[in-house]
C-alpha positions as CSV (number, residue, x, y, z in Angstrom):
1,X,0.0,0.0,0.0
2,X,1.3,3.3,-0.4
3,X,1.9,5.8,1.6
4,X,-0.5,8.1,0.0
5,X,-3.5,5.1,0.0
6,X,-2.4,4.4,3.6
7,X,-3.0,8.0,5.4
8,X,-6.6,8.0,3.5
9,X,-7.5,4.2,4.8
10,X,-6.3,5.6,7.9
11,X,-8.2,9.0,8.0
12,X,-11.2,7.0,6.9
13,X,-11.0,5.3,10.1
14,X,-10.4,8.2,12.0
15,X,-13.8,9.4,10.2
16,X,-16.1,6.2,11.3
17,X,-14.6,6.3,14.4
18,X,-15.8,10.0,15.1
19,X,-19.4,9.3,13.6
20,X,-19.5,6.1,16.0
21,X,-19.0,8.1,18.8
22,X,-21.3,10.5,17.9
23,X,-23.9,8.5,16.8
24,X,-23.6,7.0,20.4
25,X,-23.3,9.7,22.7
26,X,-26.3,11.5,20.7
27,X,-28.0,8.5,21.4
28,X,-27.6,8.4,25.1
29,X,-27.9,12.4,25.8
30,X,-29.3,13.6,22.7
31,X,-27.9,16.9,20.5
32,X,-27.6,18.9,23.7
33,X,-25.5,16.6,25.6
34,X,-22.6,15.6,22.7
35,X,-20.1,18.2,22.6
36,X,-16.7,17.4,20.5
37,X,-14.8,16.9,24.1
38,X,-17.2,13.8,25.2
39,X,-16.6,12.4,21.3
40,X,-13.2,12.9,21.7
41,X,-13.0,10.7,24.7
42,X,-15.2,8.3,23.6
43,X,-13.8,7.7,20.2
44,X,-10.3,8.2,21.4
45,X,-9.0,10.6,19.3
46,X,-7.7,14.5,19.6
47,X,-10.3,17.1,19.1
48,X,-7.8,18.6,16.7
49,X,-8.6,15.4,14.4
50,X,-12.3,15.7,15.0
51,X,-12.2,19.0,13.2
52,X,-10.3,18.4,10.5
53,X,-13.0,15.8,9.5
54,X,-16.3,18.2,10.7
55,X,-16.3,22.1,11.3
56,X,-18.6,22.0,14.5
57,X,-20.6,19.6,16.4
58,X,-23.3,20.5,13.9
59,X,-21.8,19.2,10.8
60,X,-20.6,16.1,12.5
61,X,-24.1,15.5,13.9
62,X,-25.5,15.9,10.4
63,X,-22.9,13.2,9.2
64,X,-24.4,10.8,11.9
65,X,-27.7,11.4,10.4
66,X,-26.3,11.4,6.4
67,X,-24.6,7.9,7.2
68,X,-27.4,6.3,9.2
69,X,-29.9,7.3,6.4
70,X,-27.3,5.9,3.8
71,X,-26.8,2.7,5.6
72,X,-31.2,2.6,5.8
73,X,-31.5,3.2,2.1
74,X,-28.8,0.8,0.9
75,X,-30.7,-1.8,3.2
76,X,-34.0,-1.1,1.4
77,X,-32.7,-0.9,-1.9
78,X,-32.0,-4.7,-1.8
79,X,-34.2,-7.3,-3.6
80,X,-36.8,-8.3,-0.8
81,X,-37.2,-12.0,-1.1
82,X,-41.2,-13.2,-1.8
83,X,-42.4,-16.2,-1.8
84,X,-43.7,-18.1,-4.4
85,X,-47.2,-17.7,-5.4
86,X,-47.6,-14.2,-3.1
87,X,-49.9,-11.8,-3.5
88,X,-49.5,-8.4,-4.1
89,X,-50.6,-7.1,-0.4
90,X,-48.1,-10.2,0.9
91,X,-45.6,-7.9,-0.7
92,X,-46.5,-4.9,0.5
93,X,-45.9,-6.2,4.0
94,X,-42.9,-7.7,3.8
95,X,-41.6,-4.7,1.7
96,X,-42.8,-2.5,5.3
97,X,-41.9,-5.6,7.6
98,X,-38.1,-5.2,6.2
99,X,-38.1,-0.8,6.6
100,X,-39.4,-1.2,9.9
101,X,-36.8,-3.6,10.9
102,X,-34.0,-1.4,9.0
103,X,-34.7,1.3,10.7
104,X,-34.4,-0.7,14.3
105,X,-30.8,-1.6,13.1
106,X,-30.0,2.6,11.5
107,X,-32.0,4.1,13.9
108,X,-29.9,7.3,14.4
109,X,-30.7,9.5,11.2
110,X,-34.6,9.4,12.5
111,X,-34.2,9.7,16.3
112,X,-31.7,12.7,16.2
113,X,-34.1,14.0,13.2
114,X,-37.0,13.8,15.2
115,X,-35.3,15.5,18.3
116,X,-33.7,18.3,16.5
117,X,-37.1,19.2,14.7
118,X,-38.7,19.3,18.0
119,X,-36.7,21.0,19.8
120,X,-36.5,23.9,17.6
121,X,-33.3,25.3,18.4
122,X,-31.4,27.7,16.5
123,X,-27.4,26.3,16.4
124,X,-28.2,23.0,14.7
125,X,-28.8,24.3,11.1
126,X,-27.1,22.2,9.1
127,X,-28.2,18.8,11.0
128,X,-31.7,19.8,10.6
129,X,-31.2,21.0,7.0
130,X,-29.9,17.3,6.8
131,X,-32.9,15.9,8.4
132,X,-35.4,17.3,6.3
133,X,-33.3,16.5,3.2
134,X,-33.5,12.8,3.6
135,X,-37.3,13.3,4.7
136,X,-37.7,14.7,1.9
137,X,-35.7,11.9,0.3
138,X,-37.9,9.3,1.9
139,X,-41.2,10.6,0.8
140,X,-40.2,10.6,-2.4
141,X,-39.4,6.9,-2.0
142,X,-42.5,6.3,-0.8
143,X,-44.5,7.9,-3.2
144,X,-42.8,6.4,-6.1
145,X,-43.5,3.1,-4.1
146,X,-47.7,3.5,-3.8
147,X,-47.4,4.8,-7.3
148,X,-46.4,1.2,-8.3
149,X,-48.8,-0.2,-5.6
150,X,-51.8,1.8,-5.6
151,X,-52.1,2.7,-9.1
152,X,-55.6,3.9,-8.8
153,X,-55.1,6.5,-6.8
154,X,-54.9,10.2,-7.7
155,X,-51.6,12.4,-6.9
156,X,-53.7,13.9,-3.8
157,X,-54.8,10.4,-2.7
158,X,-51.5,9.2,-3.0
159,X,-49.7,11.9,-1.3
160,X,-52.3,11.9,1.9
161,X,-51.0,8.1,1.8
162,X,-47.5,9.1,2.1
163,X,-48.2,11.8,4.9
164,X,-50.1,9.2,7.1
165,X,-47.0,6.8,6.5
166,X,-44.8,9.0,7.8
167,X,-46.6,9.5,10.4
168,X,-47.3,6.2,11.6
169,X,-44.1,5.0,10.9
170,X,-42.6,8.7,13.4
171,X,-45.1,7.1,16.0
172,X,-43.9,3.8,15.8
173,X,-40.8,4.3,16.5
174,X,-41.5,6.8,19.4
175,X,-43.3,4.2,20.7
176,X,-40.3,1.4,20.4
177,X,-38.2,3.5,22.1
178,X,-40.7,3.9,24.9
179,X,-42.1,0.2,25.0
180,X,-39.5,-1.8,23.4
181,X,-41.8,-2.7,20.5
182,X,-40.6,-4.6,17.6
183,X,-40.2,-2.6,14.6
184,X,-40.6,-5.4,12.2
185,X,-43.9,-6.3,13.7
186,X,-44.8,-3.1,14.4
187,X,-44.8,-1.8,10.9
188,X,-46.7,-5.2,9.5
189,X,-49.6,-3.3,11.4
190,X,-49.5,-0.3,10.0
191,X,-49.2,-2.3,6.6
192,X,-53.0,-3.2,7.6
193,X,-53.6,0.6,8.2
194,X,-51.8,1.5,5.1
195,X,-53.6,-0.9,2.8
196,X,-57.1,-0.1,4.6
197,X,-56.8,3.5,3.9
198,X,-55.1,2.9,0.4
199,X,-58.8,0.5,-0.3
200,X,-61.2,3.6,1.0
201,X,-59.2,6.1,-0.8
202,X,-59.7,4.3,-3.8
203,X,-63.5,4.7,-3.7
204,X,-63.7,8.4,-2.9
């Protein structure tokens, strides 16, 4: 290896191990509690290295959310394996059974999303530009998804779909983190809610 290919495996270490760090201190005190000293100690590395990866806390937080959202995608993007013989609405559900059980294993870009949308506050500008970015990314997905699935509903139909989706899927989660619910299982259900409200929709 040489020495050029070396110090850029190296400072692409250096870069996980930041985003680790941050990902888990976020996790345990939220955006107010990281600060680039606690990821510093955690991940092991000088604050001097921290910021030549990230300018502030900030951007680093909205790399934890850009990765974890990555990482979700990618997971999605893969072929989901139906059985035989299934029918379209067996699809559907294992298409939501495998998001909400992605999102149990990336969790990060939608919990920090959530709380820094919430909490309104006015330094985190470029992790909450982030945030919405891949919301927006992920209604998109989901809307070119029903398109496929629904195809009898309207654009307005379609999009209240995608709105309630989010929704349920925002309150899911909430709730997993409260009652330890399975994500997987959780978001089989609102398949039922999904396809029951697709069905009405469709007769309006």
């Amino acid at each position: 290896m040489t020495e050029a290919r070396r110090k850029r495996a190296n400072g692409e270490a250096s870069r996980e191990r930041i985003l680790d760090a941050a990902a888990q201190i976020a996790g345990e005190r939220g955006y107010e509690g990281t600060s680039i000293s606690l990821v510093s100690q955690r991940s092991g590395l000088p604050a001097s290295s921290i910021y030549w990866h990230f300018d502030d806390k900030d951007d680093l937080i909205a790399a934890v959310i850009d990765r974890s959202f990555t990482r979700w995608a990618a997971e999605l993007d893969r072929p989901v394996a139906v059985p035989e013989g299934a029918r379209p609405e067996e699809f559907f559900r294992l298409v939501l059974q495998r998001t909400g059980s992605a999102i149990s294993r990336f969790p990060d870009f939608l919990r920090l999303g959530l709380l820094l949308i919430l909490e309104r506050r006015p330094d985190e500008l470029s992790a909450r530009a982030k945030f919405l970015e891949v919301r927006r990314d992920t209604a998109e997905r989901i809307s070119s998804f029903y398109v496929a699935c629904f195809p009898a509903l309207d654009a307005v139909a379609a999009g209240s779909l995608v709105t309630l989706t989010m929704a349920l899927a925002d309150g899911l989660f909430i709730a997993a983190q409260v009652e330890g619910l399975d994500l997987g299982s959780a978001f089989d259900l609102m398949a039922t809610a999904i396809l029951s409200a697709a069905r009405q929709l469709g007769h309006e």
